[in-house]
C-alpha positions as CSV (number, residue, x, y, z in Angstrom):
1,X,5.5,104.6,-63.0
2,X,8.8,104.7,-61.3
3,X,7.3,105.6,-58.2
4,X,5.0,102.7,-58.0
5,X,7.9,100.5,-59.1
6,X,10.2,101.6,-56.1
7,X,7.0,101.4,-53.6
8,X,6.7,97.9,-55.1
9,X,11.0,97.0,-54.5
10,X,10.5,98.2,-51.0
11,X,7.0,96.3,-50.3
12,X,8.9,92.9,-51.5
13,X,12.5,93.7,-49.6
14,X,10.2,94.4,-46.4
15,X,8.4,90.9,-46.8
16,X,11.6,89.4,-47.3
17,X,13.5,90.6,-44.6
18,X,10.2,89.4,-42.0
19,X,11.2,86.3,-44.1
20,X,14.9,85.9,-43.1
21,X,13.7,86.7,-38.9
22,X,11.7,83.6,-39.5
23,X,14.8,81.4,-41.2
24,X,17.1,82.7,-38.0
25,X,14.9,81.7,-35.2
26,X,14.6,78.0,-37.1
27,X,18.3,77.1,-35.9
28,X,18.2,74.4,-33.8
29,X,18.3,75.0,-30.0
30,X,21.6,73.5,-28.1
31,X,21.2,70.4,-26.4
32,X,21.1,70.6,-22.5
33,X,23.2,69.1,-20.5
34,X,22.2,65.7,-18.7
35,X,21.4,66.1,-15.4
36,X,19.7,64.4,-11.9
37,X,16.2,65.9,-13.2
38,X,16.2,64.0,-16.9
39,X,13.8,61.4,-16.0
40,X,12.4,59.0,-19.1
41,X,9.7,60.1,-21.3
42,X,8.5,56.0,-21.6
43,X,9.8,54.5,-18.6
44,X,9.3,57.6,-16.0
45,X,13.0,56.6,-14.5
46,X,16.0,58.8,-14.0
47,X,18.4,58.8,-17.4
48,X,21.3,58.6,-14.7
49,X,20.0,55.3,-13.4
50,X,20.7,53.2,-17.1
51,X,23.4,52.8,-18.5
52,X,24.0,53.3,-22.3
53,X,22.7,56.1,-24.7
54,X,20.6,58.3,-23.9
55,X,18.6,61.1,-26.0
56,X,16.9,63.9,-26.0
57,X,13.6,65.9,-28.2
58,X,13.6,69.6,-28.1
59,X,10.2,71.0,-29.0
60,X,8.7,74.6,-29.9
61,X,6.0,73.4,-27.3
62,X,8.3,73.0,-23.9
63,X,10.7,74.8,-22.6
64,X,12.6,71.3,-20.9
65,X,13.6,68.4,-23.7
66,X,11.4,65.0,-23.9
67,X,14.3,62.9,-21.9
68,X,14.9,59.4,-22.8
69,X,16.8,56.1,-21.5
70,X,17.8,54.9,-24.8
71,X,18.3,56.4,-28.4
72,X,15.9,53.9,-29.4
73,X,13.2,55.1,-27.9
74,X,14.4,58.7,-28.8
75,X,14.0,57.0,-32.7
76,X,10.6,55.9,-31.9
77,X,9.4,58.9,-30.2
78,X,9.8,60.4,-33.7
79,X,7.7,57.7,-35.5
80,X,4.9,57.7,-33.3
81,X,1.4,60.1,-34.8
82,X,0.7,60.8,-31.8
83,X,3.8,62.3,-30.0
84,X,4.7,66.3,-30.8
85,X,5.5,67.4,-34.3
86,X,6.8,70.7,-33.4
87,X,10.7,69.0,-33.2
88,X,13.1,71.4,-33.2
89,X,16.0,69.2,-32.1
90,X,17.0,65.5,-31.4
91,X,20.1,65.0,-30.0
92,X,21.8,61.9,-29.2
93,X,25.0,60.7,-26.6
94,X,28.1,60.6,-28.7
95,X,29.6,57.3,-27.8
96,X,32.4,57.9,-29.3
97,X,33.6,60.5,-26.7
98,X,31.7,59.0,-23.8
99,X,33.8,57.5,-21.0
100,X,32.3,54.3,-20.9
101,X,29.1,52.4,-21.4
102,X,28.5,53.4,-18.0
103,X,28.8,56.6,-18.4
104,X,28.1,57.7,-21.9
105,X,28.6,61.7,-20.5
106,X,26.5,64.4,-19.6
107,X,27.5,66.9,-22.5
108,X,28.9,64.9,-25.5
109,X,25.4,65.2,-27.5
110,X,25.3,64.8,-31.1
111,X,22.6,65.6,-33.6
112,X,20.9,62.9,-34.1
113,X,20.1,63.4,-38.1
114,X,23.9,63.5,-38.9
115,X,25.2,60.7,-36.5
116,X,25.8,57.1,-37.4
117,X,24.0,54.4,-35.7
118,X,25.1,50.6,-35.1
119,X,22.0,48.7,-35.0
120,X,21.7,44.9,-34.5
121,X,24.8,44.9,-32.2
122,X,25.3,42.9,-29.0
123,X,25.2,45.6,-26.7
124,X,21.2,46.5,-25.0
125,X,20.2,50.2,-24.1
126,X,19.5,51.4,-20.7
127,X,16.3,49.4,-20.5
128,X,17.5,46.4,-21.4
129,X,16.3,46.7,-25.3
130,X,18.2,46.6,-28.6
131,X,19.7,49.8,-28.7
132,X,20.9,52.1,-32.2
133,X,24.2,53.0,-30.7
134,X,25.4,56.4,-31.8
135,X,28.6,57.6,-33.0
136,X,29.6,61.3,-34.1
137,X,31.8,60.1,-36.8
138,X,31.5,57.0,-38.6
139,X,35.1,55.9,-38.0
140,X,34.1,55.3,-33.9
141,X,30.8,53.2,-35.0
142,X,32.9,50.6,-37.2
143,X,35.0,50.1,-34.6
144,X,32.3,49.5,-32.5
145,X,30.9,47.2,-35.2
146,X,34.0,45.5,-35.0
147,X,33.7,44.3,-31.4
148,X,30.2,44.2,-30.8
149,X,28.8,43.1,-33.8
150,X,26.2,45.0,-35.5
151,X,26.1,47.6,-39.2
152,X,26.1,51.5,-39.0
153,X,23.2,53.0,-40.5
154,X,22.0,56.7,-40.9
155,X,18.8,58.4,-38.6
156,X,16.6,58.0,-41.9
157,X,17.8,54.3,-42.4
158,X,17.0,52.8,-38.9
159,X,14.0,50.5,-39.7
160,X,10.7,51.3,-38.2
161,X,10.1,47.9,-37.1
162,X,14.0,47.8,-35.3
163,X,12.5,51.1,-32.7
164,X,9.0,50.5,-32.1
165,X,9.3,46.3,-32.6
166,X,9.3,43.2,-29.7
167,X,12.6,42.4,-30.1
168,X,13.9,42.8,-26.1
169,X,14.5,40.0,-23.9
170,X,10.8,39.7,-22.2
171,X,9.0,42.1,-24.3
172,X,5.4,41.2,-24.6
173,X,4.0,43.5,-26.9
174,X,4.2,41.8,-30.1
175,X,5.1,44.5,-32.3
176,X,2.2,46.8,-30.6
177,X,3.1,50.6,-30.4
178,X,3.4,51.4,-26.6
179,X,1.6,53.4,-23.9
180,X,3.3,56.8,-24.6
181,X,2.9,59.0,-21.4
182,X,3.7,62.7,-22.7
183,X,4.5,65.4,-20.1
C-alpha cells in the first residue's frame, strides 16, 4: 500500500510542477518601446505623428503589439467581440513622466489595469477624440484633474459608452462600433 501511495505523491508533484511551467510563462511580456514602425491599429497612421497617449496590446497570437494613437482606442480595442482575446498585456504612456503632451515618451509605459485614468477632461487624444489620460500614480492624474478638468477613474471603471461612443468633434457614427482593421 505504501508503494502505491508514494507512486501516487510523485504522479500529483509531477502534474503540479507541469502546472507551475504553465503559471511562469503567464507573466506579462514587457512593453516595447515606441518607435517609427508603430503605426495605428484603427487609423493605419504613425503613433509618432499624434500627439497624446498612446497604447499598446500584446497578444499570444503576434509577435509585434496592436499599436494605437490613443488610450482610448487601446480601451476599446478590449471591448470589442471581435478583436483578439488572447491579451497578454496592455500597456499604456505614463503621462506623468512623459515630457510633454507632445511627446508623451517612447518608453515610460504603464500597465494599463493598475494605472489611473482622467476621463472627461479638456484635453483630446492623438486623433482628435476624448482621450482617458493615464497616470502611473494617482497623485500626477489629480493634478492633471486640477488643470484640465476631468475625474480619475480605474481600467475597469472607464464607461463603455466614454471608448467606443460619438462623442469627438465631427464623429458621425452615432454610437456605432467601428470598422476594426486587425493586422
Amino acid at each position: 500500500m505504501i508503494t502505491w501511495r508514494i507512486l501516487g505523491a510523485l504522479v500529483a508533484m509531477i502534474f503540479l510542477a507541469g502546472c507551475n511551467q504553465d503559471t511562469a510563462s503567464s507573466v506579462a511580456p514587457p512593453p516595447v518601446a515606441l518607435n517609427s514602425d508603430a503605426m495605428g491599429v484603427f487609423c493605419g497612421m504613425n503613433l509618432l505623428e499624434h500627439p497624446g497617449p498612446k497604447g499598446q496590446i500584446i497578444t499570444a497570437g503576434r509577435i509585434d503589439p496592436f499599436w494605437f494613437s490613443s488610450v482610448r482606442d487601446t480601451v476599446a480595442f478590449t471591448l470589442m467581440p471581435d478583436q483578439p482575446r488572447d491579451i497578454r498585456a496592455i500597456y499604456v504612456s505614463d503621462m506623468a513622466r512623459a515630457k510633454s503632451w507632445e511627446d508623451p515618451g517612447a518608453t515610460n509605459w504603464v500597465d494599463a489595469r493598475k494605472a489611473f485614468f482622467v476621463i472627461e477632461g479638456r484635453k483630446q487624444g492623438g486623433m482628435g477624440a476624448a482621450e482617458a489620460v493615464p497616470f502611473g500614480n494617482r497623485e500626477a492624474a489629480d493634478v492633471f484633474v486640477a488643470a484640465n478638468g476631468g475625474r480619475v477613474v480605474t481600467f475597469t471603471e472607464i464607461p463603455r459608452d466614454y471608448v467606443l461612443g460619438s462623442d469627438a468633434p465631427g464623429d458621425q457614427s452615432q454610437n456605432e462600433l467601428p470598422e476594426v482593421r486587425t493586422n
